[in-house]
N, C-alpha and C positions, 0 to 999 in steps of 0.2 A: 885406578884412582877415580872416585867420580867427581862431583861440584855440586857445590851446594850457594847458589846464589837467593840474597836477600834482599828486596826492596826492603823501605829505612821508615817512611813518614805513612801512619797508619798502618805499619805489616810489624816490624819490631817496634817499633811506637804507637802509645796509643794516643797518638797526636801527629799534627804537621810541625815538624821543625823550621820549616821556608815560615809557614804563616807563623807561628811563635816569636822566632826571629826577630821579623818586623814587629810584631806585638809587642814586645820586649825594650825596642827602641824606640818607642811610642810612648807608652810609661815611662820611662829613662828620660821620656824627652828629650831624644836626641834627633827624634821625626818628628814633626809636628802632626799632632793628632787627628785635627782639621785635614790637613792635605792627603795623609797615607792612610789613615783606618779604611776610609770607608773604599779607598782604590784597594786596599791588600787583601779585606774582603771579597773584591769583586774577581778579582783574580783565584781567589780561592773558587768560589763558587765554578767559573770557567775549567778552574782544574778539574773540578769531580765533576764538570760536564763533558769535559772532553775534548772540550772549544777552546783550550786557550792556546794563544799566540805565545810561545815559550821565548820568542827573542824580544816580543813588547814587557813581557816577563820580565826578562833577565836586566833590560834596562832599568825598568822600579827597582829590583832587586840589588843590585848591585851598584848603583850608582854612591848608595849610601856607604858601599866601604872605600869609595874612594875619593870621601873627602876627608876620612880621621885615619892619622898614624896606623901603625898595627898595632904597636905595644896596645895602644886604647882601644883595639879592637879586641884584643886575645884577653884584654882584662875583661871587657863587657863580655865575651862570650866565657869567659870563669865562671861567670856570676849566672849567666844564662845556662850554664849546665846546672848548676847547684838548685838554682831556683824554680826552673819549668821544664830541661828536660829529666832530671830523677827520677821525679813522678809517674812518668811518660813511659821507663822502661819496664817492662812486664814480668812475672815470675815465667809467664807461658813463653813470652822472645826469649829469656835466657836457657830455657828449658830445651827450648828447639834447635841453639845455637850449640850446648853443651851435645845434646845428640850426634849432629854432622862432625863437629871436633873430635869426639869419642872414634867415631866410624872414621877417621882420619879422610875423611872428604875438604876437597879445597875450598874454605867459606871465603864468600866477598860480600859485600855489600856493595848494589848495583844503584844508584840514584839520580833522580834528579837536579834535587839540592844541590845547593852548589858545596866546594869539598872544605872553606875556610866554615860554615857554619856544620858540615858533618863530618869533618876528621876526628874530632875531638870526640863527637858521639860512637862512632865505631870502635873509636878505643878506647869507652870505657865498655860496651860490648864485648870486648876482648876480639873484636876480629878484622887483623892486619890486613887487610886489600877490601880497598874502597876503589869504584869507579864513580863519579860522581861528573855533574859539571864543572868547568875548568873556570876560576875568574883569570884572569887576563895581569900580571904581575909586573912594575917595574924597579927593579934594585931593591925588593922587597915590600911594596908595596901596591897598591888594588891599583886598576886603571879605571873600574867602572866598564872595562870591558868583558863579553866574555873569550877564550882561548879556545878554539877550532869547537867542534861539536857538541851542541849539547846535548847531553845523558837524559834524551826525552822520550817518549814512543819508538820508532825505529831506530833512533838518535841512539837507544841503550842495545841495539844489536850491533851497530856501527862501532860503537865505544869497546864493548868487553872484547870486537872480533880484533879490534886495534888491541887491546890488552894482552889475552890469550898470544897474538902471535907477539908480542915484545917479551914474553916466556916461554916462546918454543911451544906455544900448546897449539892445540885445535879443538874446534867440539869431538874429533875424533880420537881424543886423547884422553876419553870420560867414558866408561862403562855406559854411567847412568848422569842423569842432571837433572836438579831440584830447578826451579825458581818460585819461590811468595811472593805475591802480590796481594794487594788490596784493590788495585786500581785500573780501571777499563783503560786507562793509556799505557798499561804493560801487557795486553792483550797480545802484540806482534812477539816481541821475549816468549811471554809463557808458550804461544805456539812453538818455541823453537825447542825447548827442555823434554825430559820425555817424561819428567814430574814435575807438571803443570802443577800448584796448589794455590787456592781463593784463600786470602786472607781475610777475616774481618769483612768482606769486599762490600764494595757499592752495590746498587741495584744490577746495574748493566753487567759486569764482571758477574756476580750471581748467575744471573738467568743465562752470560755464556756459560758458564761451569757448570750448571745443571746439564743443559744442552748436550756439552761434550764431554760428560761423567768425568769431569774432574772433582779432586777431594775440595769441601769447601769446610776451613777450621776456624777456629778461633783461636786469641792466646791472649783473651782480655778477663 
């Protein structure tokens, strides 16, 4: 059996779903626009720098689900699949994902995102196991916290090797193993795979793959 693991925001996506998200509820005005655009930009920017604080992160991010019900949440994210991520999903992401399915390799979807705005995208992906970041749940609803590790840099070796073994696996239990990324903060991950592959990628992420004759593709 081999694995075949997928970062989510700019590798099957040709977009951020974290920053849409909040874009999403900015428009909706459910965030006020004044306060959060120009903070959800800034944190973007820090993401594709490298710099960002993923727990000052997760506090913007997630504080806003835990002031509205679910039910109102799971409707706003209906509408936020229909309306900006559809677009977003690629004939080349599906292409790549029907591949490893074909080869009966085990697909996941490894991310940062947290998992109430990327479960719903992985299955319309068609691909059952997401690791993502954990929000924090009381009797069914958000705390505004997050829940043990977040699925960040190292944080996504931490996360899958917790996964892997609550299935009896190990990396030793994979011929071979893929990971896509886009992103210079899955640079630790991709060392770990023995099919490193650049998605789409940044500068930094490029000029590593160049470097260490990794494949760098496209699927936009």
């Amino acid at each position: 059996m081999n694995l075949a693991l997928f970062d989510l925001d700019n590798t099957l996506l040709a977009g951020d779903s974290d920053f849409e998200w909040a874009q999403f509820l900015i428009e909706k005005r459910v965030l006020d626009r004044e306060v959060y655009e120009a903070r959800n930009m800034e944190f973007y920017e820090q993401y594709k720098a490298g710099t960002l604080d993923i727990h000052e992160f997760l506090d913007f991010q997630l504080k806003p689900l835990s002031r509205h019900p679910r039910n109102q949440l799971d409707a706003w994210h209906s509408e936020f699949m229909k309306n900006r991520i559809a677009q977003l999903i690629t004939p080349g992401a599906r292409e790549l994902i029907k591949r490893h399915m074909l080869g009966r390799d085990l697909c996941v979807i490894i991310t940062a995102t947290n998992s109430f705005v990327t479960g719903p995208i992985a299955r319309a992906l068609g691909i059952n196991h997401l690791i993502a970041t954990e929000p924090e749940q009381e009797d069914g609803e958000f705390t505004g916290k997050v829940l043990g590790v977040p699925c960040f840099r190292e944080g996504k070796i931490a996360r899958l090797e917790s996964w892997l073994d609550e299935h009896n696996l190990t990396w030793l239990s994979f011929l071979e193993s893929w990971f896509y990324s886009d992103s210079l903060n899955d640079i630790p991950l991709l060392n770990k795979v023995t099919h490193p592959v650049a998605v789409d990628p940044d500068a930094t992420l490029k000029g590593y793959a160049e470097k260490k004759a990794w494949p760098v593709i496209s699927l936009r």
